[in-house]
DRENKOL-235956 format. One line per field, with one value per residue: y, x, z of N, C-alpha, C in turn. Coordinates in Angstrom, 1 decimal, always signed. Layout:
N
ny <- [Y_...]
nx <- [X_...]
nz <- [Z_...]
cay <- [Y_...]
cax <- [X_...]
caz <- [Z_...]
cy <- [Y_...]
cx <- [X_...]
cz <- [Z_...]
//
This chain:
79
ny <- [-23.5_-20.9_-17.8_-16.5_-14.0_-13.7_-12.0_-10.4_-8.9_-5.5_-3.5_-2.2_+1.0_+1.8_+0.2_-1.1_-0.9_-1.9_+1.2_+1.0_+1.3_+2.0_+3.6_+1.6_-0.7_-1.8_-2.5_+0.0_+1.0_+2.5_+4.0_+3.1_+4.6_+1.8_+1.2_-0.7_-0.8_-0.7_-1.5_-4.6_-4.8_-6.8_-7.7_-6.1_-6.5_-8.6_-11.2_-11.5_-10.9_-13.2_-15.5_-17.7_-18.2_-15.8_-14.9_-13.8_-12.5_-9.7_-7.8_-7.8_-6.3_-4.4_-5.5_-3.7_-2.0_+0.7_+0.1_-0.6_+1.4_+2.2_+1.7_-1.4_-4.0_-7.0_-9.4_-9.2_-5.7_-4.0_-2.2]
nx <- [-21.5_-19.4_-18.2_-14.4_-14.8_-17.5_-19.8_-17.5_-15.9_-15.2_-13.2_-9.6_-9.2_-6.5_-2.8_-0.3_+3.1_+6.1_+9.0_+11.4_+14.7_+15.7_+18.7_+20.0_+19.8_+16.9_+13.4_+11.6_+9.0_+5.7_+2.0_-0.1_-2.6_-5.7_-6.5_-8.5_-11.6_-14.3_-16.8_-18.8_-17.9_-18.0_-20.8_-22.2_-21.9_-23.6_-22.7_-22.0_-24.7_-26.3_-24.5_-24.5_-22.8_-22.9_-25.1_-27.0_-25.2_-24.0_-22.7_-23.0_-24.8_-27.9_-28.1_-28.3_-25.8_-23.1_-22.7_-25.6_-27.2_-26.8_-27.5_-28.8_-28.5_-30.4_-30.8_-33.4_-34.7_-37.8_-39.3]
nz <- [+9.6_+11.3_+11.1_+12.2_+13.0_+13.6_+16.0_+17.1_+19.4_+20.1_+18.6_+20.1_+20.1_+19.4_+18.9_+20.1_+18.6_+17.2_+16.6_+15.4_+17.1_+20.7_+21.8_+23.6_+22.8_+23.0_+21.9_+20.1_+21.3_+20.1_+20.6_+17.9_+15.7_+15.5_+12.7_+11.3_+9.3_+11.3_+11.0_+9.2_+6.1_+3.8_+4.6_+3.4_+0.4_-2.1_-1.7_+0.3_+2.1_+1.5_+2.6_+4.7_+7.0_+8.3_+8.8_+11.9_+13.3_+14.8_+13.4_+10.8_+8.1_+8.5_+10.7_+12.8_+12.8_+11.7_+9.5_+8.5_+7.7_+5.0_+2.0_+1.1_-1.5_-2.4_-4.7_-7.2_-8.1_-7.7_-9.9]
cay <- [-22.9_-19.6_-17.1_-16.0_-12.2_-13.4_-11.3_-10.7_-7.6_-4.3_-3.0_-1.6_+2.3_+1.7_-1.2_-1.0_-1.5_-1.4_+1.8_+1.2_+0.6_+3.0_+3.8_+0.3_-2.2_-2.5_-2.0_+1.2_+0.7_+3.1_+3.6_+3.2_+4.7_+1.2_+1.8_-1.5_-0.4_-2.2_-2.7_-5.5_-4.3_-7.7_-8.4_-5.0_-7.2_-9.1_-12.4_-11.3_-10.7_-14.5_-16.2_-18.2_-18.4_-14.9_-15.3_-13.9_-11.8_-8.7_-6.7_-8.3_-4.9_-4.7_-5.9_-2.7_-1.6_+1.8_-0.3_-1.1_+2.6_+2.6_+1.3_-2.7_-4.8_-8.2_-9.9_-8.5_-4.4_-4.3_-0.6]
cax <- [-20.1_-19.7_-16.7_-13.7_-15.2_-18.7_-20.2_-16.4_-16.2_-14.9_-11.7_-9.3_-9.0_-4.8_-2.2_+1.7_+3.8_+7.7_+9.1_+12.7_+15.4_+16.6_+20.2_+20.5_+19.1_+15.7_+13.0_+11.2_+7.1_+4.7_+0.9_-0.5_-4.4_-6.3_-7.4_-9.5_-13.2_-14.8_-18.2_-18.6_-18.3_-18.4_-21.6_-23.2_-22.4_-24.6_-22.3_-22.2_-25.7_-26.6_-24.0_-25.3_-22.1_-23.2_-26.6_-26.9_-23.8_-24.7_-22.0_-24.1_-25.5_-29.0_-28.4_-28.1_-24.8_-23.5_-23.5_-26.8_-27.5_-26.3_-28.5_-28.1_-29.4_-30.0_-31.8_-33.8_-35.5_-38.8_-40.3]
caz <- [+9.9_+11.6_+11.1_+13.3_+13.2_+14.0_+16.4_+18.1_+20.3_+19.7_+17.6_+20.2_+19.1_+19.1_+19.2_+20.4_+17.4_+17.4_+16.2_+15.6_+18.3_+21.7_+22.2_+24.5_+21.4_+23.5_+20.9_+20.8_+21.2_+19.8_+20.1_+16.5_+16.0_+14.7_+10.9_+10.3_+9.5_+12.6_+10.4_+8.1_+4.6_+3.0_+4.3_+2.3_-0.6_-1.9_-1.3_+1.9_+2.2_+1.3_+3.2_+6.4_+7.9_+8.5_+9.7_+13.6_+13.4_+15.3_+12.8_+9.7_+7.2_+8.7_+12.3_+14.2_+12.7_+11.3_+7.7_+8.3_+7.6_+4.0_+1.1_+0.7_-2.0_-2.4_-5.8_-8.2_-7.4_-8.5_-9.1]
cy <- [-21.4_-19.0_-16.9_-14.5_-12.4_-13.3_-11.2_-9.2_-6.6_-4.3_-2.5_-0.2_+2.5_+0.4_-0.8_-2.0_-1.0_-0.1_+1.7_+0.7_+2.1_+3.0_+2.2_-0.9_-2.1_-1.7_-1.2_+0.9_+2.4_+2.8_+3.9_+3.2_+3.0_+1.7_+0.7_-0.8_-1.6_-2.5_-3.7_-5.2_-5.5_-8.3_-6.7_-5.6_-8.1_-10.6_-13.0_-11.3_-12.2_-15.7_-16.2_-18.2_-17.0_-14.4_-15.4_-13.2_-10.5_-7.4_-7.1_-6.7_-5.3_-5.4_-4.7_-1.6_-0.5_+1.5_-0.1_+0.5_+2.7_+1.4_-0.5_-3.6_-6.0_-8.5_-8.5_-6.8_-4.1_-2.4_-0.6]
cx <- [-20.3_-18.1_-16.4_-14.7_-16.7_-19.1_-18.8_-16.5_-15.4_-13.6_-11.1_-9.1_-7.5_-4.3_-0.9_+2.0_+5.1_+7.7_+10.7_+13.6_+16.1_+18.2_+20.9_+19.9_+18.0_+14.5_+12.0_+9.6_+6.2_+3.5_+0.6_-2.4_-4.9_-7.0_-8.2_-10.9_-13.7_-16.7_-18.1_-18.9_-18.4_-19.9_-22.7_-23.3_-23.3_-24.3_-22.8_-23.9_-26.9_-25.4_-24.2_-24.2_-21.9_-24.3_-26.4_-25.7_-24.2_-23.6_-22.8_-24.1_-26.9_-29.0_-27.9_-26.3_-24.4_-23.5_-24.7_-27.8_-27.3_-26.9_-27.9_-28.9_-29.0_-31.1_-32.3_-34.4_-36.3_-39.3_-41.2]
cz <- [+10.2_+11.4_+12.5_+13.8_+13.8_+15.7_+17.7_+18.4_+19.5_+19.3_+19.4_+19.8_+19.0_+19.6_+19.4_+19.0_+17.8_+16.4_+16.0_+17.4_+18.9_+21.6_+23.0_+23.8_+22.3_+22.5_+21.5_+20.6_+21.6_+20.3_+18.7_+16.7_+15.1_+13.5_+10.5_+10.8_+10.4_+12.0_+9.8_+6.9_+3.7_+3.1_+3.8_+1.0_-0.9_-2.4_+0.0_+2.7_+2.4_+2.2_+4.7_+7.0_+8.6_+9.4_+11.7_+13.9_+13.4_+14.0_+10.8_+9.2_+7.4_+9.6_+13.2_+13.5_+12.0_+9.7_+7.5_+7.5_+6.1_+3.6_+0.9_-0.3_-2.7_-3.3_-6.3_-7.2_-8.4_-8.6_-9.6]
//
C-alpha cells in the first residue's frame, strides 16, 4: 500500500481563499501564503521510519530531502 502524499509534487507557495464579501454579494478572494511544511516530518519518526508504505517516497527523511538533513534514528544506538 502506498500513500496519497507519496512522492506527490510540490506545495504551491499560496492558495485563493475567500475573504469576506464585496459591496455586490460576490465573494471576495484572497492570496493566502501556503503554511504546510512541504517535508515529511512523520517519516523522521521512527514509525515513519519503518513504515513500507513509505518505502520509495522521494520526500521520505534520508531520500534527498531538507529532513533528510536533520539527525534520524531508528532502533537501538550502539556507542
Amino acid at each position: 500500500m502506498t500513500y496519497q502524499c507519496h512522492n506527490r509534487g510540490e506545495f504551491a507557495p499560496s492558495i485563493r481563499v475567500q475573504d469576506g464579501w464585496d459591496t455586490t454579494w460576490a465573494r471576495r478572494m484572497v492570496d493566502m501564503q501556503f503554511r504546510l511544511n512541504p517535508s515529511c516530518v512523520y517519516s523522521t519518526s521512527e514509525l515513519g521510519q519503518k513504515d513500507k508504505g513509505c518505502d520509495g517516497c522521494k520526500w521520505k527523511a534520508g531520500a534527498g530531502t531538507e529532513v533528510a538533513a536533520g539527525a534520524v534514528q531508528v532502533g537501538e544506538v550502539k556507542e
